[in-house]
C-alpha positions as a Markdown table, in Angstrom:
| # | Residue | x | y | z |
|---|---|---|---|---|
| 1 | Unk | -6.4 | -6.5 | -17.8 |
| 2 | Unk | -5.5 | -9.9 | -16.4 |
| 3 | Unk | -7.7 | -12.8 | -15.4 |
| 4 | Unk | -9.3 | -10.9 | -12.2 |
| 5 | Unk | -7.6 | -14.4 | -10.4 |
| 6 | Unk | -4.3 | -12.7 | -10.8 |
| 7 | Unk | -3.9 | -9.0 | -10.9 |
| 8 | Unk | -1.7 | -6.9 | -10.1 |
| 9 | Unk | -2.4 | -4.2 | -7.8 |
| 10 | Unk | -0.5 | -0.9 | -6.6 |
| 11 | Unk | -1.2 | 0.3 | -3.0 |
| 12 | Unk | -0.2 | 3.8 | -2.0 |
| 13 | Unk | 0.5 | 4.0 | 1.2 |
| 14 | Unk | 1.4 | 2.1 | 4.0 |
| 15 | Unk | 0.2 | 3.2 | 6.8 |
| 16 | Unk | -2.4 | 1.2 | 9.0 |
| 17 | Unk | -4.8 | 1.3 | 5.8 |
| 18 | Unk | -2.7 | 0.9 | 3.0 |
| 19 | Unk | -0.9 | -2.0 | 4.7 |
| 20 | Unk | -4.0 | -3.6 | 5.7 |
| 21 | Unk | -5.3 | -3.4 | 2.4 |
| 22 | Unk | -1.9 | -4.7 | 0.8 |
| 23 | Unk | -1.5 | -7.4 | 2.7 |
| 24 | Unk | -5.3 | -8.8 | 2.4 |
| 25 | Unk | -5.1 | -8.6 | -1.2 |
| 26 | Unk | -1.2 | -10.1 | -1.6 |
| 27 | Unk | -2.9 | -13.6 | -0.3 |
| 28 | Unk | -4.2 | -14.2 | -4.0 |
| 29 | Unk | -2.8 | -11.3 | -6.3 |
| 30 | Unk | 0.5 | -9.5 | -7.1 |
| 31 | Unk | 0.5 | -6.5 | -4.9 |
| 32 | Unk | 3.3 | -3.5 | -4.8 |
| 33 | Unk | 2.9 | -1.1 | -1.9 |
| 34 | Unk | 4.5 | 2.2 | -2.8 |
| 35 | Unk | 5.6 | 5.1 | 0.3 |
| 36 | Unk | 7.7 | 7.7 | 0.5 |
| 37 | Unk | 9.7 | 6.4 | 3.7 |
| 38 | Unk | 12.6 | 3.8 | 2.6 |
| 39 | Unk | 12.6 | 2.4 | 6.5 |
| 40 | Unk | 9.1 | 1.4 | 5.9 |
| 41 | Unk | 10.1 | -0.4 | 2.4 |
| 42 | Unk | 12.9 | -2.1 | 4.3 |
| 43 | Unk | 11.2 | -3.5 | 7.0 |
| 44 | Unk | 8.1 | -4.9 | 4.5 |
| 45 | Unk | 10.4 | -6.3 | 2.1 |
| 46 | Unk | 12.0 | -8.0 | 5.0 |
| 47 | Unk | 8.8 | -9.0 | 6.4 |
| 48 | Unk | 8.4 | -6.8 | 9.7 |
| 49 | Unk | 5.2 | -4.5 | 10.0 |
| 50 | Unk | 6.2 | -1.0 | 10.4 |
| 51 | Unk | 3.4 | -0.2 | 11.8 |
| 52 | Unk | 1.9 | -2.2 | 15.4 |
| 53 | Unk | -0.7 | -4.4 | 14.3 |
| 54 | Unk | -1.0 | -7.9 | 15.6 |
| 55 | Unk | -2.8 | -9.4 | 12.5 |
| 56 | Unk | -0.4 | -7.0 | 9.9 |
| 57 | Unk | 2.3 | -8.7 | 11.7 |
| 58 | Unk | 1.9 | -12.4 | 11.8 |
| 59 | Unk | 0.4 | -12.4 | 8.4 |
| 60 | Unk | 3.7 | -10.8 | 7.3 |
| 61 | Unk | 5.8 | -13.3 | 9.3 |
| 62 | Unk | 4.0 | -16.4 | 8.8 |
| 63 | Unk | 1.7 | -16.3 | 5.4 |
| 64 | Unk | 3.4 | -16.4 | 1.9 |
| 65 | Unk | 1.9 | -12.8 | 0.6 |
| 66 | Unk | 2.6 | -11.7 | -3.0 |
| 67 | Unk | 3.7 | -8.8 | -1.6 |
| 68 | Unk | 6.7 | -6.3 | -2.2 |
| 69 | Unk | 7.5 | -2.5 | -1.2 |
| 70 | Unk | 8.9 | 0.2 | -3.2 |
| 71 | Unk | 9.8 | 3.6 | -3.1 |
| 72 | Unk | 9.6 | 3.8 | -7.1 |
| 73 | Unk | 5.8 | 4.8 | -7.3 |
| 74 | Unk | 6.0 | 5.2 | -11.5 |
| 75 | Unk | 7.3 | 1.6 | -11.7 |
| 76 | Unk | 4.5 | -0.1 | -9.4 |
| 77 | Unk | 1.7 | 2.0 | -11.2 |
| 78 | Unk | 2.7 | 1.8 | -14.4 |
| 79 | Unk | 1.6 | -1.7 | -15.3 |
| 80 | Unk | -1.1 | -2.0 | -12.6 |
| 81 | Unk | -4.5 | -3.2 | -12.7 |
| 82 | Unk | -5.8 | -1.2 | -9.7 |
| 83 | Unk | -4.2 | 1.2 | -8.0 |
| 84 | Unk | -5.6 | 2.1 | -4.0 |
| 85 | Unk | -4.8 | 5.0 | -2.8 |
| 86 | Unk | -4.5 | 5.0 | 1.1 |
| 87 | Unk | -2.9 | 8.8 | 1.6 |
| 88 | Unk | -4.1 | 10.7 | 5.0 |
| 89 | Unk | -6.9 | 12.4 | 4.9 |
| 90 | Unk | -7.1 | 15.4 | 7.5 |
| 91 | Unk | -10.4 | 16.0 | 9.0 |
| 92 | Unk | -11.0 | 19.7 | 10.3 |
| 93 | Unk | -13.1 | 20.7 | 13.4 |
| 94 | Unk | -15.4 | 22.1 | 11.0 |
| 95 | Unk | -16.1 | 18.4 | 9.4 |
| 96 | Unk | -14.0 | 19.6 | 5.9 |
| 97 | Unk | -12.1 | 17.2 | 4.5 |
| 98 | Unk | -8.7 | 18.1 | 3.8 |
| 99 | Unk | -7.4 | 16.5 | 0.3 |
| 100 | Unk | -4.3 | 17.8 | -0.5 |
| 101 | Unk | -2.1 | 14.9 | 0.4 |
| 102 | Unk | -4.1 | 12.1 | -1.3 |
| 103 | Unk | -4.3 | 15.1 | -4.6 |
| 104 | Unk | -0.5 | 14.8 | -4.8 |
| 105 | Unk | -0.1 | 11.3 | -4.2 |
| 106 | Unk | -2.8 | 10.5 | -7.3 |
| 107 | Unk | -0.7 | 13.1 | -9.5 |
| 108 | Unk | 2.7 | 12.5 | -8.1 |
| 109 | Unk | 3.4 | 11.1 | -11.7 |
């Protein structure tokens, strides 16, 4: 592991919570956020939220964030410290917690 100063950290996910977490964590350490959707990558590696968040936004356009997208999830995790998983999590009527989605992202490879 590397000095806990400096890791680097893979980020599943980049939707409102994924992002949100990506972002935070790319002030101080190397972070790699990792989805499915290459519109998405494009507009983080080019600094534009894809999602509407005032904060995601300006951090994005104004703060310099260690921070890069990718669509190649066994590259990012491979030499990670920590990887986050931020998949959706589908919440039934019933109160059962549906984790199919966030089962295939953690054994997607």
């Amino acid at each position: 592991m590397r000095d806990f100063n400096s890791l680097k950290i893979a980020v599943a996910g980049t939707g409102y919570v994924g992002l949100s977490i990506a972002t935070l964590l790319s002030q101080h350490h190397e972070v790699h956020a990792v989805d499915i959707v290459p519109e998405k990558v494009d507009l983080i590696n080019n600094k534009k939220s894809p999602i509407q968040d005032d904060y995601i936004e300006k951090y994005l356009a104004e703060k310099n964030l260690n921070l890069t997208a990718t669509l190649d999830a066994k590259e990012a995790y491979s030499d990670a410290d920590f990887v986050v998983i931020a998949a959706p999590t589908n919440v039934y009527s019933t109160n059962r917690i549906d984790v199919a989605s966030s089962k295939r992202t953690c054994f997607a490879h």
